[in-house]
C-alpha positions, -999 to 999 in steps of 0.1 A, spaced: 122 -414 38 118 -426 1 95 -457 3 120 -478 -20 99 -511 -15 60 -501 -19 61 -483 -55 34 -495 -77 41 -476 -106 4 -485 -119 -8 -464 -90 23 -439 -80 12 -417 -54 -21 -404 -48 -21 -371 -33 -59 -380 -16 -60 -415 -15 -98 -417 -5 -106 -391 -32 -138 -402 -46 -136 -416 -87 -160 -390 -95 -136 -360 -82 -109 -339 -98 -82 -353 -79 -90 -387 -83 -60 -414 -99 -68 -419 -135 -65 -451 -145 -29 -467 -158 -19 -465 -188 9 -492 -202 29 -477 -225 54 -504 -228 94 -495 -219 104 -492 -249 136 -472 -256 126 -439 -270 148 -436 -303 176 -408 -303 169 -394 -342 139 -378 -331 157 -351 -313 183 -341 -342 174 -359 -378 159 -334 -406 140 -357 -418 121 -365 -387 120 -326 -385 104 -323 -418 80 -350 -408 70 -336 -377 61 -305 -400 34 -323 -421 26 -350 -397 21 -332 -367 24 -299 -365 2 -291 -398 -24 -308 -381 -30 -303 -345 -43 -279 -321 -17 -252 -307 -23 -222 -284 -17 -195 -302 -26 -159 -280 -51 -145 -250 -80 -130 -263 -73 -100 -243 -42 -96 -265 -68 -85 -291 -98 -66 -267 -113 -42 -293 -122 -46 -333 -88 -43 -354 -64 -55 -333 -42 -82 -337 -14 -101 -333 7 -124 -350 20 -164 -343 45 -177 -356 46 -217 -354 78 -233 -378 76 -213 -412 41 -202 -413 32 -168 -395 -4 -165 -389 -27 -133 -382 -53 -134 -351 -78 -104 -354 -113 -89 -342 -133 -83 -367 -162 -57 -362 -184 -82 -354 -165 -88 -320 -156 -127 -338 -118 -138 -334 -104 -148 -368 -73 -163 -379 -55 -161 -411 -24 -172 -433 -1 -141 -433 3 -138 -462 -13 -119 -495 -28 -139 -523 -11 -120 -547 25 -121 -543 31 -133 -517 41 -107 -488 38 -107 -452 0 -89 -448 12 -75 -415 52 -73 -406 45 -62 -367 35 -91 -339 9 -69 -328 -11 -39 -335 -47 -21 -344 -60 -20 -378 -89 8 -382 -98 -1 -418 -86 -37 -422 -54 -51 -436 -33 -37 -468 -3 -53 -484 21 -29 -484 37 -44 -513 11 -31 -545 -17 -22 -514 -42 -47 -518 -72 -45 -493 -88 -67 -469 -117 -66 -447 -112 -80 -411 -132 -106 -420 -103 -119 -446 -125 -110 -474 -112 -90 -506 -118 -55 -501 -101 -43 -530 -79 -43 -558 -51 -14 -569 -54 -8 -605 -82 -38 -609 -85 -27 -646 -51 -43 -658 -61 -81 -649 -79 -99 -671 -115 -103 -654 -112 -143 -652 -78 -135 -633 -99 -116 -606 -126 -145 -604 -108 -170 -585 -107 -166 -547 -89 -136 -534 -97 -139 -497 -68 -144 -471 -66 -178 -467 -84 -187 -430 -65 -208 -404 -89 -228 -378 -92 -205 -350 -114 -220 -314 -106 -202 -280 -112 -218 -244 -113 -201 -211 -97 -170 -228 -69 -194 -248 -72 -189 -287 -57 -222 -300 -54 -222 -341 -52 -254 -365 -38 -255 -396 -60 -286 -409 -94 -272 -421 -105 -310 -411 -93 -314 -376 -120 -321 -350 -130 -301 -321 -105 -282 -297 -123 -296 -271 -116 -331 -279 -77 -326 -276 -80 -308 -239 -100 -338 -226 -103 -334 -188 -87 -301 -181 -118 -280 -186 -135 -293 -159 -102 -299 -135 -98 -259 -144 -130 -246 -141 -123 -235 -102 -91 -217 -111 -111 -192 -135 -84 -193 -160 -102 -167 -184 -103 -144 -155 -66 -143 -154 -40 -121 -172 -6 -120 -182 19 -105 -162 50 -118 -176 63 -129 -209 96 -138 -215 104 -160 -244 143 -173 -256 155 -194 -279 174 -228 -261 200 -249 -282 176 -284 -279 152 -298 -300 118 -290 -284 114 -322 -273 144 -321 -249 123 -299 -234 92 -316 -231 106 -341 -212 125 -325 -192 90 -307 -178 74 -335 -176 87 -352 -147 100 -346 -114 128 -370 -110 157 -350 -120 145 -323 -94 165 -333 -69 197 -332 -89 190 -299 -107 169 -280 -81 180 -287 -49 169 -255 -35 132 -262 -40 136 -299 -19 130 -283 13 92 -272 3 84 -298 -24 81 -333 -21 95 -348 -55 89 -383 -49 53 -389 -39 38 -376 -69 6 -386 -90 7 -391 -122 -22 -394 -142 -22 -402 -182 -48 -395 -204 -59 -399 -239 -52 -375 -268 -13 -376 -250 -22 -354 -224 -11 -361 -189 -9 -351 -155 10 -346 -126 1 -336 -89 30 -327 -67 31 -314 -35 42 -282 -17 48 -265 14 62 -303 23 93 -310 24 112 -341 2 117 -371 21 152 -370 -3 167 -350 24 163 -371 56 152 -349 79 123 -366 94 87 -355 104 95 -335 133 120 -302 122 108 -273 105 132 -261 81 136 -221 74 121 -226 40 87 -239 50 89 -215 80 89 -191 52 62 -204 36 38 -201 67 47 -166 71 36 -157 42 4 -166 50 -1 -151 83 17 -183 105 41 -182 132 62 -209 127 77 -200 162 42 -209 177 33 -244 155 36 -273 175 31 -298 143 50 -319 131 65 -313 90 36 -332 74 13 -309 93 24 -278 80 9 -285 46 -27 -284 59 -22 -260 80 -13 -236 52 -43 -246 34 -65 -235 63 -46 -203 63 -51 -196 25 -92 -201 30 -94 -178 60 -73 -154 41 -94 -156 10 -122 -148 32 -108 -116 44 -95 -104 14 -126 -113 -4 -117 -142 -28 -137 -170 -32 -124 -206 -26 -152 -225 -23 -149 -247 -48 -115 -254 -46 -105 -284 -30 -79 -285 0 -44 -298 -19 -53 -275 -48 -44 -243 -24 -8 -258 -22 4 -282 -45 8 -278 -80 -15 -294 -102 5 -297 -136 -12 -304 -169 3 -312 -201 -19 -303 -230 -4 -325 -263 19 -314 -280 33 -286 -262 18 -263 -239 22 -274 -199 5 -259 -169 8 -252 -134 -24 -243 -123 -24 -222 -88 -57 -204 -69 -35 -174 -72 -18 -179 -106 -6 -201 -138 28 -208 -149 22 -218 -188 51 -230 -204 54 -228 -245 77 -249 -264 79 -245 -302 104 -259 -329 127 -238 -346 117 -230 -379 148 -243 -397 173 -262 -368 162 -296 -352 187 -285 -326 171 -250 -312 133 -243 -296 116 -209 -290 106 -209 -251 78 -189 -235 74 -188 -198 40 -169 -189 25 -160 -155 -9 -150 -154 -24 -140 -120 -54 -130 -113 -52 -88 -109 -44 -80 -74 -34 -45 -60 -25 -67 -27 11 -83 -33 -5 -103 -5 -17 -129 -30 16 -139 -50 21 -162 -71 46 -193 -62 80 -183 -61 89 -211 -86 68 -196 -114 98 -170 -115 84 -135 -112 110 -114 -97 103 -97 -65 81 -70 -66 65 -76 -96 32 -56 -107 3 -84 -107 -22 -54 -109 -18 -67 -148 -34 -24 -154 -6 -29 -184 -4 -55 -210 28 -78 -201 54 -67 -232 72 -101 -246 109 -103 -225 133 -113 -255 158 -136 -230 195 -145 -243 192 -180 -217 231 -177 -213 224 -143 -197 200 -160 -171 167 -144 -166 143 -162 -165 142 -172 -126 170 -198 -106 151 -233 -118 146 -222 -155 181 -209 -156 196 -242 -144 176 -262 -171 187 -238 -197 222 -245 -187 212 -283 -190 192 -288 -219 217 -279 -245 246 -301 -224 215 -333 -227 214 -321 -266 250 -331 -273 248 -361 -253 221 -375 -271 237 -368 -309 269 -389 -294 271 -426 -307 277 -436 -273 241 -430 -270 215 -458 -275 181 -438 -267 159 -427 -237 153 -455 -212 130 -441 -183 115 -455 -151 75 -453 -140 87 -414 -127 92 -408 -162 54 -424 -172 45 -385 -188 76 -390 -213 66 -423 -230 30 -410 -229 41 -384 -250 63 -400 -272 33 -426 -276 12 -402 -288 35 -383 -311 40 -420 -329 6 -421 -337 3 -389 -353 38 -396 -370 24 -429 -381 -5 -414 -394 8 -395 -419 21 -427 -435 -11 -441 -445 
């Protein structure tokens, strides 16, 4: 049953309440970010757009590709974030470099494909100027007709801020910005169990949503409309007794749990409902032999998961008990969340539109780590379809998605029937602005910290 008198939103609901302070799992310390009303322009105004341009987006840290999407020297692939495109490439060196695409001489696209090899660097196809993989000048078509104090001014491809973590390359467009590091704050070390560099990509499919980006972002960062939108997941995942944990730099985090059924539905601590009874048979548990109760199936799964790891040869030592079930979500400021599983990552991607306030471009990427055993899935929520090749022997190809089509998997489907319904109702003058309860503490985080860097750019 939902626990309607004992919720302190300062502490929510730990998922270990005797974790020690030291450990990953651990309740950060609150964060008060007022309850303010979270004004309705941001999520259709140009202007605010156009802001978020210069302001934000011009100056933060965003993923930008894997660095096995690039594995030997020459090959790249391209990024598109709002009107720039931007080049990622080894160079011969083995180094990961990014660039501007785009040629210092007219201006054309150095590279019109989103990925490829280059065996002698870049040419512009437009009058064939030459470029190392290192962005330098390589040479000059007809170098004779310019004037030689034309020729002495920088030539190079302009370089883009390029740092890679755990097999992530992130790119910057501010030559100023500090560290990557500083902007992931805790999530290297909650991660460093899962092995994320270890991991590849098995599926990428990427569609364009009628929302701002935004609408989006919050609707991923919280739980509480589960139960109204997903009903089908309810019977293996408890959407009321989550942690939430807030961080600085905006990033936050939430700790859910599965293979435990929500106390929305009222069935007590006794029954076994068929989907957890599916859940325990995937794991080598006869639900017709358990003699637990509900709450018992959850650690009972876990125990499963370790013995199987031993058989199969994984190694789960260092993971602790609720991170074999539950999913710990990250949200890495501005854009990029995480479900982080022993067995797999669901990474969700949301980027503005280049010219429309009103449309995002969304990725949804699952990266496993290889198995020839379809033993070890992924959770179903992640939305691979069934019988998908996690061997990962082939690079995952980029799923172009019409969202009114469906696609993407049941719960991303429903929210991409939502989002652009939550779009319109926002623009309507009935419509005063976001107000949001202590479920909804990741959405004012994140608005909190997009007013900083929007109040930034005013000084």
């Amino acid at each position: 049953m939902l626990d309607n008198n004992s919720y302190d939103y300062r502490l929510t609901w730990p998922v270990n309440p005797d974790a020690p302070e030291d450990s990953n799992e651990a309740k950060a310390p609150f964060i008060d970010n007022g309850t303010g009303i979270i004004a309705k322009e941001r999520y259709y105004s140009k202007e605010w757009m156009e802001k978020e341009w210069s302001r934000l987006w011009s100056r933060v840290w965003v993923w930008a590709a894997r660095e096995e999407d690039i594995p030997d020297a020459g090959d790249f692939v391209t990024f598109e974030l709002g009107r720039e495109s931007i080049v990622i490439v080894r160079g011969d060196d083995g180094a990961i470099r990014a660039f501007f695409n785009v040629c210092p001489h007219r201006g054309n696209r150095v590279v019109y494909d989103s990925q490829g090899s280059l065996a002698n660097g870049f040419t512009c196809s437009f009058h064939n100027w030459r470029f190392n993989l290192d962005g330098s000048l390589k040479g000059v078509t007809d170098p004779e007709t310019f004037r030689p104090e034309t020729l002495c001014r920088n030539l190079d491809l302009s370089a883009v801020r390029c740092e890679s973590w755990e097999g992530f390359i992130f790119v910057n467009l501010n030559p100023d910005a500090g560290p990557l590091l500083d902007q992931l704050g805790p999530l290297p070390d909650h991660a460093r169990p899962y092995r994320l560099k270890d991991m590849r990509v098995v599926r990428r499919a990427q569609s364009v949503w009628d929302a701002n980006w935004k609408v989006a972002v919050d609707g991923f960062n919280e739980a509480y409309h589960v139960h109204a939108i997903h009903p089908e997941i309810l019977p293996i995942f408890n959407d009321y007794h989550a942690q939430i944990d807030l961080y600085p730099h905006g990033m936050s985090r939430m700790v859910t749990k599965f293979a435990y059924e929500s106390p929305r539905l009222g069935s007590g601590e006794t029954g076994l409902n068929d989907a957890l009874k599916a859940l325990m048979r995937e794991v080598g548990l006869d639900p017709e032999d358990f003699r637990g109760r509900m709450q018992d199936v959850r650690p009972a799964i876990q125990k499963a998961k370790r013995e199987r790891a031993t058989r199969l040869g994984l190694d789960y030592s260092d993971f602790l008990d609720n991170q074999l079930t539950d999913d710990w979500n990250y949200f890495v400021f501005p854009n990029l969340q995480m479900g982080i599983h022993p067995e797999g990552l669901s990474f969700l991607y949301f980027r503005p539109h280049k010219s429309d306030p009103r449309k995002f471009i969304f990725d949804v990427i699952v990266m496993v780590h290889p198995q020839d055993d379809p033993e070890v899935q992924p959770p179903a929520y992640m939305g691979l379809p069934e019988g998908w090749d996690i061997s990962a022997r082939a690079p995952a190809e980029i799923e172009e998605i019409d969202p009114r089509q469906g696609g993407l998997g049941l719960v991303f489907d429903q929210d991409s029937s939502l989002f652009p319904l939550v779009q319109e109702g926002i623009e309507s003058a009935g419509y005063r602005g976001a107000v949001l309860c202590e479920q909804e503490q990741r959405i004012r985080h994140f608005h909190a910290e997009l007013d900083r860097w929007m109040a930034e750019g005013e000084r």
